[in-house]
C-alpha positions as CSV (number, residue, x, y, z in Angstrom):
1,X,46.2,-13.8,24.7
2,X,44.2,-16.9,25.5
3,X,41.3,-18.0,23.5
4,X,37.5,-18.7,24.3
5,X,36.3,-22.0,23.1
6,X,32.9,-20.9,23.2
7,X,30.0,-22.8,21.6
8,X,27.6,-20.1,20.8
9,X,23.7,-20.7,19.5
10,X,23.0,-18.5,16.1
11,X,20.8,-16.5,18.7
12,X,23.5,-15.7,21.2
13,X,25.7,-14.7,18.0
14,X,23.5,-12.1,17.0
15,X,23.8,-10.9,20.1
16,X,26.7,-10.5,20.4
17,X,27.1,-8.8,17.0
18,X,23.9,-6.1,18.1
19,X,25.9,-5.4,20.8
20,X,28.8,-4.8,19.1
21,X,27.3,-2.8,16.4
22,X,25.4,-1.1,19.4
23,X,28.8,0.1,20.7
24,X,30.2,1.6,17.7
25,X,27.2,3.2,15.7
26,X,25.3,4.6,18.5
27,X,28.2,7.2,19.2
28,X,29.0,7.9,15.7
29,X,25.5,8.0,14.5
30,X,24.4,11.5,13.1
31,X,21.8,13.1,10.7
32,X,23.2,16.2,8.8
33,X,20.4,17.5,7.8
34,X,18.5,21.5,8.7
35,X,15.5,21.3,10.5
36,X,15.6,18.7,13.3
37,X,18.3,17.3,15.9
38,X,20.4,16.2,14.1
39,X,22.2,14.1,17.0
40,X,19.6,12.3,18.5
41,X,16.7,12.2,16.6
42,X,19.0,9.0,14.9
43,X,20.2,7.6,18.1
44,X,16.6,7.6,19.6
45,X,15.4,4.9,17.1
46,X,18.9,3.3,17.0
47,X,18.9,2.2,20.3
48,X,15.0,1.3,20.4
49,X,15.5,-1.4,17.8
50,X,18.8,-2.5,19.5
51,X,17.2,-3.0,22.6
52,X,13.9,-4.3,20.8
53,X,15.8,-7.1,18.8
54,X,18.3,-8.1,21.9
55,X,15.1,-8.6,23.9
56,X,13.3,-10.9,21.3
57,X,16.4,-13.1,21.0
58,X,17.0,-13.4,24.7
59,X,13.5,-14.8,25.1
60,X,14.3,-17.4,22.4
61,X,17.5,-17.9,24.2
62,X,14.8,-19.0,27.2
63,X,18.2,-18.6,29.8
64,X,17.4,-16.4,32.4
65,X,20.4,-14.6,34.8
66,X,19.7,-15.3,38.5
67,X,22.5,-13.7,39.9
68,X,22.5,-10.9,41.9
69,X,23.6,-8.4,39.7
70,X,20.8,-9.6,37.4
71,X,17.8,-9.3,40.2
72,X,19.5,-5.7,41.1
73,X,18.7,-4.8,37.3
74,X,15.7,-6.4,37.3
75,X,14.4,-4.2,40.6
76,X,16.6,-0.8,39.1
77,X,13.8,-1.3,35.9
78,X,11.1,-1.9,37.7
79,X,11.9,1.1,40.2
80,X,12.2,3.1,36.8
81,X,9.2,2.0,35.4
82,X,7.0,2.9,38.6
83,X,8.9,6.6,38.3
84,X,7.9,6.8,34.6
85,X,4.6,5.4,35.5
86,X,3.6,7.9,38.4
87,X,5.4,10.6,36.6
88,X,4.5,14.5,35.9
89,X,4.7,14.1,32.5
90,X,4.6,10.1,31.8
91,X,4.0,10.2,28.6
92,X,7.3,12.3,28.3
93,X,9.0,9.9,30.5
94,X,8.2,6.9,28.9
95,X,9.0,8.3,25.1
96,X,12.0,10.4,26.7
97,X,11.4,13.1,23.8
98,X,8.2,15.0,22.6
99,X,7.8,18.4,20.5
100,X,7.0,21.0,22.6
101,X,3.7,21.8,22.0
102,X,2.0,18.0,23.0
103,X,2.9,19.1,26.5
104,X,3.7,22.8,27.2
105,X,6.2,25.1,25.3
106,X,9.1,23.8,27.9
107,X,8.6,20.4,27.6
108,X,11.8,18.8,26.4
109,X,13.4,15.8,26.2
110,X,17.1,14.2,25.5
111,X,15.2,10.3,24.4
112,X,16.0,9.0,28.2
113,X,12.7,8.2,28.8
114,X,12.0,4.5,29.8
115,X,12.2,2.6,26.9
116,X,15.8,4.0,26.5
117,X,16.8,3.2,30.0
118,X,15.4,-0.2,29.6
119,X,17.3,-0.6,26.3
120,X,20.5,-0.1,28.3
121,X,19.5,-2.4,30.9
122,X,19.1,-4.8,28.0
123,X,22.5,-4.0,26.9
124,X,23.9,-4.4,30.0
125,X,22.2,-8.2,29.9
126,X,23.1,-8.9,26.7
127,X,26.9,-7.8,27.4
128,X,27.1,-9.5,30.7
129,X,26.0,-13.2,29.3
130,X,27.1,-13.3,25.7
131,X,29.3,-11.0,24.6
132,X,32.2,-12.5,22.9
133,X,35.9,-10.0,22.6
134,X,38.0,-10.3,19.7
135,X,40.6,-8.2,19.0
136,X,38.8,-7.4,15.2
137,X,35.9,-6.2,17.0
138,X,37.9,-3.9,19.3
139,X,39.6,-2.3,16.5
140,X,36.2,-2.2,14.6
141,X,35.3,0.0,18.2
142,X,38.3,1.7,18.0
143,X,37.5,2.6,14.2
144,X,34.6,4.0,15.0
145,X,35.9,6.4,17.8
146,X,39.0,7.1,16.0
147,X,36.3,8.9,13.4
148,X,34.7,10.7,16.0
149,X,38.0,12.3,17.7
150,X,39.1,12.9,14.3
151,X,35.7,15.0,13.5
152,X,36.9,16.6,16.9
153,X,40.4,17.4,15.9
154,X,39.0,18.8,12.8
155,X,36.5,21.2,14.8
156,X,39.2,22.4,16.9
157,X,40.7,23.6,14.1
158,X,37.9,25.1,13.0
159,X,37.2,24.0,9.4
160,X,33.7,21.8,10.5
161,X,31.5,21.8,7.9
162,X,28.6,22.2,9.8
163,X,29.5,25.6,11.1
164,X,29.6,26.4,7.0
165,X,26.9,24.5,6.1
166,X,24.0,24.9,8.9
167,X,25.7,27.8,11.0
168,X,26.7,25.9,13.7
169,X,28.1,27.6,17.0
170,X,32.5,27.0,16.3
171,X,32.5,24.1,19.3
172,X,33.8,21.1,19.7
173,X,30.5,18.4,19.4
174,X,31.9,15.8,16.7
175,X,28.8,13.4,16.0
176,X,28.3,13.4,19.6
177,X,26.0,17.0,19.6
178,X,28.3,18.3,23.0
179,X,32.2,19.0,24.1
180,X,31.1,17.4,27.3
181,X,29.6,14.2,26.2
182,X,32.6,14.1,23.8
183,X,34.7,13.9,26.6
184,X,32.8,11.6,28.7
185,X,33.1,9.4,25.6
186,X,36.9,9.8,24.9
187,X,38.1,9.7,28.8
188,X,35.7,6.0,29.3
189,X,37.4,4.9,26.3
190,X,41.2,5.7,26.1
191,X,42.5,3.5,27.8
192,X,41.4,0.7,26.0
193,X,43.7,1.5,22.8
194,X,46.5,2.4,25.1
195,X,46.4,-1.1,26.9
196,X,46.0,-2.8,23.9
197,X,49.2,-1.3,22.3
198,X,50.9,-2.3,25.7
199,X,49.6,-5.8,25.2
200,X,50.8,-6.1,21.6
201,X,53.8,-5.5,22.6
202,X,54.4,-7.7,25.7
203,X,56.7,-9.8,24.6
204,X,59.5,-6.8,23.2
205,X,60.5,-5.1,26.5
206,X,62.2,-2.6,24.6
207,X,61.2,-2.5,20.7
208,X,57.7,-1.7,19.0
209,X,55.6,-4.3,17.0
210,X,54.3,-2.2,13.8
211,X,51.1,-3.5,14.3
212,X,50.2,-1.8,17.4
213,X,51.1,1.8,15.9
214,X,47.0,1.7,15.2
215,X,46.4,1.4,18.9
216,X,48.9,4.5,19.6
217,X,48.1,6.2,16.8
218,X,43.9,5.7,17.7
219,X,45.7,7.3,21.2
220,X,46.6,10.2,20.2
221,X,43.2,10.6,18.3
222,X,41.2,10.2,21.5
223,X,43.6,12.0,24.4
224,X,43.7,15.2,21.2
225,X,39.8,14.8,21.4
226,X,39.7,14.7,25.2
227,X,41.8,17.8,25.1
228,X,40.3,20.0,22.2
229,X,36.9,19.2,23.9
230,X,38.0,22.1,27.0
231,X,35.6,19.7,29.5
232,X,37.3,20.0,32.8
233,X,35.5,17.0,34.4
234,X,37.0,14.9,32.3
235,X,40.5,16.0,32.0
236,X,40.4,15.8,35.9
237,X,38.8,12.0,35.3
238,X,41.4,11.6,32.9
239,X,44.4,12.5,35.1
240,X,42.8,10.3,37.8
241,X,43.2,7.2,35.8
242,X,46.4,8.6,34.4
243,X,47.9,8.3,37.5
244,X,46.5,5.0,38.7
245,X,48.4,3.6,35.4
246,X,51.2,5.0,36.4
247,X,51.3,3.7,39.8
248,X,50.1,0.2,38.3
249,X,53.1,0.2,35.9
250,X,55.6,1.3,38.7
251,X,54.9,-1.4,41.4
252,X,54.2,-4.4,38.6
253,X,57.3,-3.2,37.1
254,X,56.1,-4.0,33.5
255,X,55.5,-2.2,30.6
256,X,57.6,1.1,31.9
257,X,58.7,1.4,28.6
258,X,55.7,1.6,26.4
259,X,54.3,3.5,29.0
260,X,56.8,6.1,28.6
261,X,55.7,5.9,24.6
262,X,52.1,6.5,25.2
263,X,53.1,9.6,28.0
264,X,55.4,10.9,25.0
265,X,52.6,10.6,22.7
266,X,49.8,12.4,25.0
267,X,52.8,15.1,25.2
268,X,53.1,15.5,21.0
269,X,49.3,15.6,21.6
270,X,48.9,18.7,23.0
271,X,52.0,19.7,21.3
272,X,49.7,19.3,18.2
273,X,46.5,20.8,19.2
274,X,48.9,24.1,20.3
275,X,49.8,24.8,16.8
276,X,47.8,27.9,16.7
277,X,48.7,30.2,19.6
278,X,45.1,31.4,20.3
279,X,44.4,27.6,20.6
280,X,47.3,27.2,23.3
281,X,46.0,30.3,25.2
282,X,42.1,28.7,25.1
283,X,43.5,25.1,26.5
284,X,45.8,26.8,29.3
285,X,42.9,29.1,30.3
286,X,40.5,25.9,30.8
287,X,43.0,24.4,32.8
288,X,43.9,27.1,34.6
289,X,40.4,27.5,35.6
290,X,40.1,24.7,37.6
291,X,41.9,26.0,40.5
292,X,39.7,29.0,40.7
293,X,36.2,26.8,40.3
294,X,37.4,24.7,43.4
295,X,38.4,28.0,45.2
296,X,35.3,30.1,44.2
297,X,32.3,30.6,46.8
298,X,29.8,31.9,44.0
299,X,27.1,29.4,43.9
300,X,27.1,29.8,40.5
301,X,30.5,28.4,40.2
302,X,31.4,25.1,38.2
303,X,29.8,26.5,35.1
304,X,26.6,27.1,37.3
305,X,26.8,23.5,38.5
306,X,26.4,24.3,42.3
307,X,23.2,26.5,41.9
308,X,22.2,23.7,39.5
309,X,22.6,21.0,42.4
310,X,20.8,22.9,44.8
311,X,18.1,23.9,42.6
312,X,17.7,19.4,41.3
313,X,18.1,18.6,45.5
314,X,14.3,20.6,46.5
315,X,13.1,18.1,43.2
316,X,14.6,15.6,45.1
317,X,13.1,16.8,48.6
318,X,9.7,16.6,46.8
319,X,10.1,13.6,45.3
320,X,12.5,11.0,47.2
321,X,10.6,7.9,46.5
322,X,10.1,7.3,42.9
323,X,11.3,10.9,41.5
324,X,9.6,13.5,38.9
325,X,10.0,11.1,36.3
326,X,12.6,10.3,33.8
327,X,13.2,13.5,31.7
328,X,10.7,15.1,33.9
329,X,12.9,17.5,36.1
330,X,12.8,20.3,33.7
331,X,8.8,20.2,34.2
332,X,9.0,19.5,37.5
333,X,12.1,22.8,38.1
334,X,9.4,24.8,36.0
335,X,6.2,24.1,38.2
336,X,8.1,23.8,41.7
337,X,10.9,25.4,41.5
338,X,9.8,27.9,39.0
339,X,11.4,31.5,41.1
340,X,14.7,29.7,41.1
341,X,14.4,28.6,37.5
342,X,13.8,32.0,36.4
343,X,17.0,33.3,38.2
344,X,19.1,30.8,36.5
345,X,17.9,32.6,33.6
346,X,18.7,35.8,34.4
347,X,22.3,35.0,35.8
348,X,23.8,32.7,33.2
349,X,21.1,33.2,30.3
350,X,20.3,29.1,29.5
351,X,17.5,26.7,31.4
352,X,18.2,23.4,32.9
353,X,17.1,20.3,32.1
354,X,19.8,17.8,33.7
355,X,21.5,17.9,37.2
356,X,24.7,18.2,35.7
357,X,25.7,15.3,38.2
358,X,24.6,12.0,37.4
359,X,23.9,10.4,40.5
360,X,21.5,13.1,41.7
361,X,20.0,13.3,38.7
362,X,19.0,9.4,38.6
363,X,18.0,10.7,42.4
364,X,15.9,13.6,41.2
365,X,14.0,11.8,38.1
366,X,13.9,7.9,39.4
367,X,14.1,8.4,43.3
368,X,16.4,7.6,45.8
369,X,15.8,4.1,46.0
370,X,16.7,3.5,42.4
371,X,20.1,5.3,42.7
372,X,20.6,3.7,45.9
373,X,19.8,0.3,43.4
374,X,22.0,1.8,40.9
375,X,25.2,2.1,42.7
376,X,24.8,-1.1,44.2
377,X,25.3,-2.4,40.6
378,X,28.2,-0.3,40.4
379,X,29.3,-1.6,44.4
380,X,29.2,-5.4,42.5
381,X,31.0,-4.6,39.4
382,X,34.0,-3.3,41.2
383,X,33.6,-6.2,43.6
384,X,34.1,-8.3,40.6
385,X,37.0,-6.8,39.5
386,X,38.7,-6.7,42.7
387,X,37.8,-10.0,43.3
388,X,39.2,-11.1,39.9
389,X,42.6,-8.6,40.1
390,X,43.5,-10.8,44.0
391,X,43.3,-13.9,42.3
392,X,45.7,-12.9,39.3
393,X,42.7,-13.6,37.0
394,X,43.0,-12.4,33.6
395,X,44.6,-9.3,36.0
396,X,45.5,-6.7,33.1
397,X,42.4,-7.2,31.4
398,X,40.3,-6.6,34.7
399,X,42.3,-3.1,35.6
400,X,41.7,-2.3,32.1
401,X,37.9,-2.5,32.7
402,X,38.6,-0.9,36.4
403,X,40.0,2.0,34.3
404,X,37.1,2.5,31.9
405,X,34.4,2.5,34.6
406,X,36.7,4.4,36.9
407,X,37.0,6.8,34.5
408,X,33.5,7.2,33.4
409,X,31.6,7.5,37.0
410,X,34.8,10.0,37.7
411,X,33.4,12.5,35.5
412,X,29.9,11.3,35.7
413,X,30.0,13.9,39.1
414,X,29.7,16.9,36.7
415,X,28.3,15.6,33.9
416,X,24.9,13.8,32.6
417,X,23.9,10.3,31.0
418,X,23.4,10.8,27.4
419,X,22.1,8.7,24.9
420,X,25.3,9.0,22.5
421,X,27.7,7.6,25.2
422,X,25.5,5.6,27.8
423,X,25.1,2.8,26.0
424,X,29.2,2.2,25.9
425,X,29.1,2.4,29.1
426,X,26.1,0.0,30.6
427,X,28.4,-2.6,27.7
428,X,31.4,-2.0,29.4
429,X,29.3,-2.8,33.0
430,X,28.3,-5.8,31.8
431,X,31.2,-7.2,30.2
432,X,33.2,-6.2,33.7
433,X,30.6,-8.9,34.6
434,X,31.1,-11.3,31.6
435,X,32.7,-14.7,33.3
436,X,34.2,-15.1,29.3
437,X,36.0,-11.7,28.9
438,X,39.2,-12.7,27.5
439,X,40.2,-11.1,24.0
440,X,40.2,-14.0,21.6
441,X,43.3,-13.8,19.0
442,X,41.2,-13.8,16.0
């Protein structure tokens, strides 16, 4: 590993280190208690301050990012800000989260509103101009996700404490609140430990360094997370990435060995999780069930994602410019769409209040514009990479990254931005675009 010999300002340490606290508290954060969310009623204030401190350091920092991955953020917020401004609810869109009766008795709210989307927009800022990797703060990261697929493992085999002690429903959440955000958490982030036990061991072709057992050992925590959680997006995300590895490994012809280690270790995985036969029956039946989603004409297919889609695309129709407004389509499905609302209902007995696809949902609540914005950020990202990866530049490092945000926007098709895991992710965006990426030794 190479070294960064990086003369840093107290400022631009602390940002780095709320960045990196950002990353690992934000997904683990949780607050145990009857009577409230107990998921994100933490993580709403969490990542407030975050953003609120990273923001008053930059301005002391008085550097300002005039690239064009920068102005594209700068214009994404603004667009964001006009949607929150102009939207149905925009006092709901700025907050992100209000009891129901300020508003009506659906309001409702996940704390996206503005001032969280702007926090990751800061993060993505932050990460992008002075984030500093060490391996101690990976495997601080890793730590903190190694708890969170533990509490996962745990719930799988059912003895969670919170079913006992607040009669929880017996599902796989962890401190994330959801077995799909769980997995969009755990597919984003496994192959970080996975490449870094391949890394700590590149100079034995054949023979393990005992050090990197935590990195195959936080592995198998995370894949046996992935699993237990029974999200289908992900495990499709998953084997997307899986066999990208694969192919990476073949025609590089390195690391084939301790590739076949971590393939034997996702294999003692499931192994694992199978202990109980009703469990193996539960995971077979998941993944048999993707064949017949893809194959099934009912519109209510994909758990009820298609009717979902169609129901968020006449928001979108009505709105194209700037949106209904972050967390707004659930009031804006309720007064527009309010026949088709009450169908959904009927038929599957649960209410929307996401797209269940990201990109349509930034589409339905900010506008098309802003997406269009949005995946231009995404369009210079892998740019970066690709440019990077043709010049051998720091090239395993770069397809690492490729990996994560492959893996993410993968399952991002069926599933939502959430507070718990979106922050991780807008880091990992902007370190893709971080010129001083390399993993320090210390």
């Amino acid at each position: 590993m190479q070294t960064q010999g990086l003369n840093y300002s107290k400022r631009a340490i602390w940002i780095d280190r709320i960045i990196w606290l950002t990353a690992c508290f934000m997904p683990l954060g949780f607050f145990p208690f009857p009577g409230i969310d107990i998921f994100d009623v933490v993580k709403g204030p969490l990542i407030t301050i975050a953003g609120l401190s990273l923001f008053v350091l930059l301005v002391k920092e008085k550097r300002f990012d005039k690239s064009i991955e920068a102005k594209l953020l700068y214009l994404y917020m603004f667009l964001v800000f006009l949607a929150s401004l102009f939207a149905l609810e925009p006092l709901l869109a700025f907050v992100g989260a209000l009891p129901t009766n300020i508003i009506d008795e659906h309001a409702y709210g996940r704390y996206e509103g503005f001032i969280t989307i702007l926090a990751y927009g800061i993060l993505f800022y932050s990460a992008k101009n002075y984030i500093v990797i060490t391996k101690k703060k990976i495997n601080y990261l890793l730590t903190s996700l190694s708890i969170i697929g533990f509490y996962a493992i745990i719930q799988h085999f059912q003895y969670d404490p919170l079913v006992l002690y607040m009669n929880y429903p017996r599902l796989i959440f962890s401190t994330i609140g959801n077995q799909n955000f769980l997995a969009s958490l755990m597919v984003m982030t496994i192959p970080l430990p996975c490449a870094m036990f391949i890394l700590s061991n590149e100079k034995k072709k054949y023979t393990i360094n005992l050090n990197s057992l935590f990195y195959l050992f936080v592995a198998f925590i995370l894949f046996s997370a992935l699993i237990a959680s029974k999200t289908r997006s992900a495990w499709i995300a998953f084997s997307l990435i899986f066999l990208l590895s694969i192919l990476y490994c073949i025609i590089k012809q390195k690391h084939l060995f301790h590739l076949f280690i971590i393939i034997l270790t996702f294999g003692l995985s499931i192994a694992f999780l199978n202990i109980e036969k009703s469990n193996s029956v539960s995971i077979n039946k998941k993944a048999l069930s993707i064949k017949e989603e893809i194959n099934s004409q009912d519109e209510y297919g994909g758990s009820g994602r298609i009717k979902i889609w169609q129901i968020t695309l006449k928001v979108v129709r009505k709105h194209p410019l700037l949106g209904a407004g972050p967390e707004n389509l659930k009031p804006a499905m309720k007064r527009e769409c309010k026949t088709d609302l009450q169908e959904y209902w009927r038929k599957k007995r649960t209410t929307i209040d996401k797209a269940h696809n990201e990109y349509l949902h930034v589409a339905a609540v900010n506008g098309i514009p802003a997406l269009l914005v949005l995946l231009c950020i995404y369009f210079y990202c892998y740019r970066n990479i690709y440019k990077n990866i043709l010049s051998n530049k720091n090239l395993e490092q770069n397809f690492l990254i490729f990996l994560m945000i492959t893996a993410y926007l993968a399952q991002a098709t069926f599933n939502i931005s959430v507070i718990a895991v979106a922050p991780v992710f807008w880091i990992l965006l902007g370190v893709c675009l971080n010129k001083n990426k390399l993993i320090e030794n210390n």
